[in-house]
Structures are given as structure tokens and as C-alpha cells.
N, C-alpha and C positions, 0 to 999 in steps of 0.2 A: 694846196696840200698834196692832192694827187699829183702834178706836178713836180713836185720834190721827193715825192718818194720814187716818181719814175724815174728821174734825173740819180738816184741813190742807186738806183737797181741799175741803168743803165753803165754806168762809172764801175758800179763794183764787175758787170760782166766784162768791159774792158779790162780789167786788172788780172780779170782773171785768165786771159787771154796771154798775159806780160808775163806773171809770176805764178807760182806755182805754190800750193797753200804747205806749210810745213808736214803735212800727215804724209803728205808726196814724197819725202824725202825716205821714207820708212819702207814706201813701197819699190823693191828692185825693180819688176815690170816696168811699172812708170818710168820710174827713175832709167831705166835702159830703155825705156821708148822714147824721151826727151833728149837723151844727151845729142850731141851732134858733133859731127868734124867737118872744118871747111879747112879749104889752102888755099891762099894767096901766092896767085899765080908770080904778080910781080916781086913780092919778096921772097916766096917760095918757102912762107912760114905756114906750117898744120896746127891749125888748132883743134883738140878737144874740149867741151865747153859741157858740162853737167846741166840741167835745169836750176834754175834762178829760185830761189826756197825763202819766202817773203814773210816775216812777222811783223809786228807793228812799227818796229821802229827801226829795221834795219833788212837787207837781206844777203845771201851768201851763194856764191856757189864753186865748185871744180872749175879750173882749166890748166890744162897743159899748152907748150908750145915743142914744135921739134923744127928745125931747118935741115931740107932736103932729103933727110931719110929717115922717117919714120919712130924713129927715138926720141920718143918723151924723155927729156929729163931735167924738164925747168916745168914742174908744178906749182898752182896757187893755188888756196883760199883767198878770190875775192871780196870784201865785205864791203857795201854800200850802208853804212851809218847813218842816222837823221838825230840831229838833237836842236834846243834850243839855245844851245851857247855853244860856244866850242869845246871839243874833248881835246882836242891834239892825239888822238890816237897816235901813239908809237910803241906799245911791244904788246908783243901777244906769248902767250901762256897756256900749257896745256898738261896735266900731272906732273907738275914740278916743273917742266923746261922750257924753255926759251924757245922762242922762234923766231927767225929771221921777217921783220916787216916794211913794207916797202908802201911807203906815202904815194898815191897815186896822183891824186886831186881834194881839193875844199872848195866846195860853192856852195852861195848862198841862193836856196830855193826860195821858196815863197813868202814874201810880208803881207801883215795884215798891223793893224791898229796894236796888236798882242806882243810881235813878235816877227821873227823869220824862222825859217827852215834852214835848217844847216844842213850839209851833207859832206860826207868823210869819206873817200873812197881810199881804202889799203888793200893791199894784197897779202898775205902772211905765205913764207914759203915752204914748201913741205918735199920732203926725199920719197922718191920711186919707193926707198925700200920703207918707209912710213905709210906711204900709200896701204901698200900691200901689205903691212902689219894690220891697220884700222881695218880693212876690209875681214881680215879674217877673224878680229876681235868681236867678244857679243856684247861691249861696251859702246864700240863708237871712239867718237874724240869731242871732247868738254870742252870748247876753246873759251877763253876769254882777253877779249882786246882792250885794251887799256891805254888810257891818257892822262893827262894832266887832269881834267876835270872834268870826265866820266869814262865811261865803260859799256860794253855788248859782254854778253855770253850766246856761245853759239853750242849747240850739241847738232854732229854729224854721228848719224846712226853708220852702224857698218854695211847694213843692206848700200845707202850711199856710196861706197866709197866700191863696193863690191858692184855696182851696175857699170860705174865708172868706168873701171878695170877692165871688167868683163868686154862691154862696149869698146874701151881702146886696143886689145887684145881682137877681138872679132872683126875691127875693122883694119886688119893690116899695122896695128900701131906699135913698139914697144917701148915697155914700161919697165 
């Protein structure tokens, strides 16, 4: 029994190490001491990548890409989905409108006696100037991705999207 619960506590300190529990997403500090920018020298593509915001069954987060010179202006919402059957995630929804979604990958994670793991990766696309609208909003953004036969709802606080900003902004980036 002790055993298993070290192995529980073990496992969850790794995760925690991976993902980043949702009250993080609330926090700007955090959330501007997480994000990151790396470029690849041989494509000569920049990314900005927000911290990874992990709930039970799915997790999200920002990135941007820019080539050569510093201009963001191909944003995502990445979402990594887990279900028990497939969703077919393909549109996502945000106060009434549409958003552009872009199928990433579907694999199947882990079997047991039960069942498998599915996993959905999409990306939903979002405008510099929506960026910067959520950021200054005291709402956030409601998103919900949708499929054939299920669904995620994500809520991005605007402290998020404002660390993001802030961070691509202070590091040389624009948005």
C-alpha cells in the first residue's frame, strides 16, 4: 500500500513538472514566467509558446509562429483532447463565432481490459487583433471544441492572454 501511494505521489510530481494546474493560467506573473521563445536556426521559425494549462481531460495552450522577422501573426490555441471514443473535433466556438480549426493529429494512447485512450490534437486559429482584444477583456475567452461525438470547453482568463502579449512584446516580438 505504501508502495502505491509513493508511486501516486511520485507520478503526480512528474506532471507537475509537464503541466501547469489551471489556477496558473489566472496568475499573470506565472503565466509571464512560463511562457518561452525559441527559433529554429534551420527554418528560421520563432516560436512563442504560453505554459501548457492541464485539466482532466484535456489541456491548452498559446503559440505563436513568425519567419524571420519577428512578426507574429499566425496564432494558436493548441488543444490536446483525451476521450474514450472519438470526438472528431472539427469547429470550435466562442460568443457566437466561429473559428478557424486545424486537425493536428489522433492517436491512440493507452489500452487496458476497459478501453483506450484517445487523444485529439487541434489547434483553433485566432487574430493578433483578438489576441489583444481577450487580453484587455475582464471576461477572458469561453471556447468550446466540438465534434461529431463529444466536446472540451476551455475558459482562457484574460490575465493569460495579457502575460502572453506582454512577454511577446518584451521580448523583441510583434504582435
Amino acid at each position: 500500500m505504501r508502495l502505491q501511494i509513493f508511486a501516486a505521489f511520485a507520478f503526480s510530481l512528474f506532471l507537475t513538472g509537464c503541466f501547469e494546474t489551471p489556477w496558473i493560467a489566472n496568475d499573470y506573473d506565472k503565466v509571464l514566467s512560463l511562457t518561452t521563445a525559441t527559433h529554429d536556426s534551420y527554418s528560421d521559425v520563432h516560436t512563442v509558446k504560453g505554459p501548457s494549462i492541464s485539466l482532466s481531460n484535456y489541456t491548452w495552450f498559446i503559440r505563436g509562429f513568425s519567419q524571420k522577422n519577428k512578426n507574429i501573426g499566425d496564432l494558436q490555441i493548441y488543444v490536446h483532447a483525451n476521450f474514450s471514443e472519438w470526438a472528431f473535433l472539427n469547429a470550435a466556438y466562442s460568443g457566437g463565432k466561429s473559428f478557424k480549426l486545424t486537425q493536428i493529429s489522433r492517436d491512440v494512447g493507452t489500452c487496458s481490459k476497459y478501453g483506450c485512450t484517445l487523444h485529439e490534437h487541434v489547434g483553433i486559429d485566432i487574430s493578433p487583433s483578438q489576441l489583444k482584444s481577450y487580453a484587455k477583456s475582464k471576461d477572458g475567452m469561453a471556447l468550446k471544441v466540438q465534434g461529431n461525438a463529444g466536446f472540451v470547453t476551455i475558459f482562457i482568463p484574460p490575465e493569460y492572454f495579457a502575460a502572453y502579449l506582454d512577454f511577446a512584446k518584451s521580448s523583441g516580438y510583434k504582435i
